[in-house]
Residue, then its C-alpha position, 0 to 999 in steps of 0.5 A: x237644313x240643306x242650302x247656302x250659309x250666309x256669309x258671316x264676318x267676325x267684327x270683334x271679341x265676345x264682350x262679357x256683362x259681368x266681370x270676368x277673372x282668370x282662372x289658371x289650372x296647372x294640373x291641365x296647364x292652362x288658364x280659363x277665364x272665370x264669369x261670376x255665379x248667376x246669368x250672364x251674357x255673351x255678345x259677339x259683334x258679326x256682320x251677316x253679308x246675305x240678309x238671312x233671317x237665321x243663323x246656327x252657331x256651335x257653342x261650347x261652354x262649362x259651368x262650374x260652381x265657385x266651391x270648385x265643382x263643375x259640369x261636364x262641358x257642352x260642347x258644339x252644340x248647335x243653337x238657332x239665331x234670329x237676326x234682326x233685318x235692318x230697317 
């Protein structure tokens, strides 16, 4: 889709609906933040400045089982919003 991108503004952090622990990982000395088994949801607060009605965003994301076995990651892909219009 060719055209102008809305203009987004982060408003805050992703808040999480489960609980979340840290996950620290020498071997690749880093740390990842760890979300229990099962659904969760993710928000992140933004403001759209052009009233679209859609916006595409890249995600990136991992999932692993708590014996220690984890999927390949999905990374960027590219997953369509509908925004609500205000009113």
């Amino acid at each position: 889709m060719l055209g102008l991108l809305p203009t987004v503004r982060l408003l805050g952090p992703p808040v999480a609906d489960q609980p979340t622990r840290l996950d620290p990982v020498p071997l690749l000395d880093a740390t990842f933040l760890i979300y229990p088994d099962g659904l969760v949801t993710l928000r992140v607060p933004i403001a759209v400045e052009d009233g679209a009605a859609q916006l595409t965003v890249q995600v990136t994301d991992m999932a692993c089982s708590t014996q220690g076995y984890c999927m390949p990651p999905v990374e960027q892909k590219a997953v369509v919003l509908e925004l609500a219009q205000p009113g």
